[in-house]
SEZAVO-436836 format. One record per residue: x, y, z of N, C-alpha, C in turn. Coordinates in steps of 0.001 Angstrom, whole numbers, plus 500000, padded with zeros to 6 digits. Atoms other than C-alpha are relative to their C-alpha. Layout:
<atoms>
XYZXYZXYZ ...
</atoms>
This chain:
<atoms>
499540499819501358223399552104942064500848498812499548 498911501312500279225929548973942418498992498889499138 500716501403500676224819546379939773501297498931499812 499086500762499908226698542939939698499757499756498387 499501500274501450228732542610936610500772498756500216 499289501256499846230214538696935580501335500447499551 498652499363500437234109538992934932500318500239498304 499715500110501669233690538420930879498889501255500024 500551498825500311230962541697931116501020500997500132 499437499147499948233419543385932317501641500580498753 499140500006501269235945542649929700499413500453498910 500934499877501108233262542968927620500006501819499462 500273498951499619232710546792928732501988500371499409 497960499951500312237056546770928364499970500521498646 499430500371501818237077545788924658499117501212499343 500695498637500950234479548206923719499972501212500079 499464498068499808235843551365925380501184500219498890 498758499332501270239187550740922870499265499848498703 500192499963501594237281550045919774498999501479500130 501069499241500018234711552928920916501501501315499740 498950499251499869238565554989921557500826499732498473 500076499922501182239466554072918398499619500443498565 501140500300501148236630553749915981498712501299500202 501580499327500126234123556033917594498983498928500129 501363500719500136230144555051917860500174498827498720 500272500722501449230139553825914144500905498649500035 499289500674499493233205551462915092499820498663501064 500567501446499026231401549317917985498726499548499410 500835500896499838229695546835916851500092498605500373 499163501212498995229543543506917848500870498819499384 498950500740500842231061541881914674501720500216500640 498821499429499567233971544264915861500826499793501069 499738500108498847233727543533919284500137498439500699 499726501488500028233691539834918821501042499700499319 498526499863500584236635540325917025501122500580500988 499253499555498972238444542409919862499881498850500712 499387501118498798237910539460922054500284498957499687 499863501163500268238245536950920074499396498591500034 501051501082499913235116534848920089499092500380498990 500995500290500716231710534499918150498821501360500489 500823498890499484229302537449918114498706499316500932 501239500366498967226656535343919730500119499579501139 499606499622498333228888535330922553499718500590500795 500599498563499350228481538387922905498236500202501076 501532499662499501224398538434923097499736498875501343 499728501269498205225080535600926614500187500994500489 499749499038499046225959538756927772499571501425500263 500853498693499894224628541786926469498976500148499039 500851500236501021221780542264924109500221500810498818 499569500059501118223236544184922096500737501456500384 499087498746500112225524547913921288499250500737501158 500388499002499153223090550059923196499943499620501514 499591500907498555223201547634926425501452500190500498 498810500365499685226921547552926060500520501429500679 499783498428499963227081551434925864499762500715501676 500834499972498976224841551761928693500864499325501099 499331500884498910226571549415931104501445500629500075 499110499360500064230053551239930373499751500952501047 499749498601499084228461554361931757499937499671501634 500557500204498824226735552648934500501302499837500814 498647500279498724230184551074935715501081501551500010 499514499140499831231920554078935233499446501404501579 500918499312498383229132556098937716500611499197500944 499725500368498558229692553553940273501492499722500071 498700500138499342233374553378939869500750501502500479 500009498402499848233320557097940080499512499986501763 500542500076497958231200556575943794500856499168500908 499075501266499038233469553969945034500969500876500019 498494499073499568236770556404944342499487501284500954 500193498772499095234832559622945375500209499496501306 500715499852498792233601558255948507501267499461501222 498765500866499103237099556811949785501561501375500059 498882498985500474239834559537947786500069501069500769 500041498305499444239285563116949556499716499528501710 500225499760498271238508561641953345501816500511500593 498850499879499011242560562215954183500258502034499418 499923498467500740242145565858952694499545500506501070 500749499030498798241853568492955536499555501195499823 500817498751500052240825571470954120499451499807498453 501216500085500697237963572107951277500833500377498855 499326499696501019240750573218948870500813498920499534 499210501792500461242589569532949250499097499289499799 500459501419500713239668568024948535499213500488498882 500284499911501000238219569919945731501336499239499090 498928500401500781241823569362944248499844498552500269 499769501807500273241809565675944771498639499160499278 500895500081501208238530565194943529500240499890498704 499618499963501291239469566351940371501399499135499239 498850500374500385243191565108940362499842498259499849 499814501337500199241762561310941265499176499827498301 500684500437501386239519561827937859500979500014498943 498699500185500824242292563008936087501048498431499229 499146501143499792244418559790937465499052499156499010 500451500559500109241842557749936512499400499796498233 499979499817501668241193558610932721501537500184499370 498811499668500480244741559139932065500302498245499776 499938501239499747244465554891933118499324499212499028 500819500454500446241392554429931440499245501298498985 500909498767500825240654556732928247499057499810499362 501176500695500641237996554546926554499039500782500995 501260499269499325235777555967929549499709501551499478 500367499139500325236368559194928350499146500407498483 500318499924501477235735558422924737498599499453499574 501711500421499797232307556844925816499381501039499937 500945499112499716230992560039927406499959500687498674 499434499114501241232367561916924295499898499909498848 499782500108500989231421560490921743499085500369498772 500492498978500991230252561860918548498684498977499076 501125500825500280226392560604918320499628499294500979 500586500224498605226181559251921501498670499797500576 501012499726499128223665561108923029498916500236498623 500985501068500715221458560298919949499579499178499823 499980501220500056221423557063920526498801499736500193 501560500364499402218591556463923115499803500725501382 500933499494498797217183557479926370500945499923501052 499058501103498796218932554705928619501122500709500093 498048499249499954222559556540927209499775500776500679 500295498693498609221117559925928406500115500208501383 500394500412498328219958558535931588501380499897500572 498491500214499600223519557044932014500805500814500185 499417498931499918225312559851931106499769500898501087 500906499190498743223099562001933326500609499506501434 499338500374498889224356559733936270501139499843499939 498842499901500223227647559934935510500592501737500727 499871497734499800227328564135936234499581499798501007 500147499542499043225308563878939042500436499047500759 498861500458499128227814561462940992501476501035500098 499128499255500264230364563989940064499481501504501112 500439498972499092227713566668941740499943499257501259 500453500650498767226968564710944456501076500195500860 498949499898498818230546565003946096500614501526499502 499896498471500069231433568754944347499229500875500703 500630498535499437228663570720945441500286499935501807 499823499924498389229101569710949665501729500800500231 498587499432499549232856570678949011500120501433500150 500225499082500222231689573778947649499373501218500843 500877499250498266229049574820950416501137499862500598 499100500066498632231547574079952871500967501091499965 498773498924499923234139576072951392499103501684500221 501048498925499882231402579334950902499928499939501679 500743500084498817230445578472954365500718500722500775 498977500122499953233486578654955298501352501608499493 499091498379500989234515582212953457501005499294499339 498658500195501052237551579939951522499521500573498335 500606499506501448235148580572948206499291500763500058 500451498552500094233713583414946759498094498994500394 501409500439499645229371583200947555499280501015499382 501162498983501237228091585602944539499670498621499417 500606500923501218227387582333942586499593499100501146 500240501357498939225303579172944686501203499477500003 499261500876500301227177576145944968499748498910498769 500593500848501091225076574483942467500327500119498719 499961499705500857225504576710940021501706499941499285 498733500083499645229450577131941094500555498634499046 499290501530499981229678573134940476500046499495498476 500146499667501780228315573865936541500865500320499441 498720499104500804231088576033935858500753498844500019 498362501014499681233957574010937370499436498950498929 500227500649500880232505570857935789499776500066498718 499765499780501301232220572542932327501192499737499833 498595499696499996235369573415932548500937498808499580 498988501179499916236708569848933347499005499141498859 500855500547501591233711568837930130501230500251498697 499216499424501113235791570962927875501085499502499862 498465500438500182239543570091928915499762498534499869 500163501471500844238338566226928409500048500069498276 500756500017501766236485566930925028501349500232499249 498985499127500906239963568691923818501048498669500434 499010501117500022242196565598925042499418498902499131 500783501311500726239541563180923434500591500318498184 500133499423501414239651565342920026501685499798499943 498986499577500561243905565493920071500508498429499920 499328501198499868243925561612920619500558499646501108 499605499922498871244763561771923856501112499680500159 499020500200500635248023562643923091501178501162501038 499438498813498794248985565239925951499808499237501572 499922500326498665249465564980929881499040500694500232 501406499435499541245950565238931085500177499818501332 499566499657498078247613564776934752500479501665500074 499226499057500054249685567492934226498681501181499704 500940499213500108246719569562932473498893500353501002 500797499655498765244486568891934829500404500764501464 499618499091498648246323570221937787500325501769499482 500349498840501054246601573291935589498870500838500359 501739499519500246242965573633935361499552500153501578 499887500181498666242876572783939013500331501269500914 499489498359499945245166575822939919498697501080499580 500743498890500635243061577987937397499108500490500843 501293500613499495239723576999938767500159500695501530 499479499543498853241164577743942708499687501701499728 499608498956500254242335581148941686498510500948499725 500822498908500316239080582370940194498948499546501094 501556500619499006236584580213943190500414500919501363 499627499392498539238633581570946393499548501606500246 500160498517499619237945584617948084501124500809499684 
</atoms>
């Protein structure tokens, strides 16, 4: 999934999560975004071909910066309840750092765009499944969680859940402690999964 990005793509990907956190879809373009960095829009196209490339490449680095934290964050976690919670708490950390990522997935028209976004988006969720649902079996396996619902289905809920409490920080301006909320939701979430 790792694709090599040059250090000005990645700025590139930077500048257009705050005007996208800003402005919304309608907001990035590349007049705009050649204006956030302070160069010539045909700078820009040296690097990306154009809005829906830029869009696209956001999600992509976001997936793989999502696989690089999963796959390192939860190994010092010893039981299936420290690492659901850290799971969630490093995403938390990590949008609370970087809210343009959230305002990508979120944004209003988006997933009208094209295909490629979909696709992106799409891998964005199932890197998110990819390290939830094993926590999940394990815990079931394990009797810590209840086992009327799969784990698959289990990993739908929770991840709505953490869909929704984004969507509602995106919509207030992200203007609340989404650390704080999230461990909240975290708690909640526990309470109704455990046996």
């Amino acid at each position: 999934m790792s694709s090599k990005r040059s250090a000005r793509q990645i700025e590139l990907i930077e500048a257009a999560g705050k005007i996208l956190t800003k402005s919304g879809v309608g907001g990035l373009t590349t007049k705009n975004l050649a204006a956030e960095m302070n160069f010539s829009e045909s700078a820009i196209y040296r690097h990306f071909s154009g809005k829906e490339e830029i869009i696209t490449a956001m999600l992509n680095y976001l997936a793989e910066n999502m696989e690089a934290r999963y796959s390192t964050a939860c190994q010092t976690a010893d039981t299936v309840e420290e690492q659901f919670r850290c799971l969630f708490q490093n995403q938390c950390s990590f949008f609370h750092e970087h809210p343009h990522f959230v305002a990508v997935v979120f944004s209003d028209g988006l997933m009208e765009q094209s295909e490629s976004i979909n696709q992106a988006i799409m891998q964005v969720m199932q890197v998110k499944r990819k390290y939830l649902i094993p926590i999940l079996t394990e815990g079931q396996a394990k009797g810590i969680f209840k086992t009327e619902i799969n784990a698959a289905e289990l990993a739908s809920i929770v991840m709505g859940a953490f869909r929704l409490q984004m969507f509602q920080w995106k919509i207030s301006g992200f203007s609340t402690d989404i650390k704080a909320q999230g461990d909240s939701l975290i708690n909640s979430l526990l309470t109704l999964i455990k046996s």
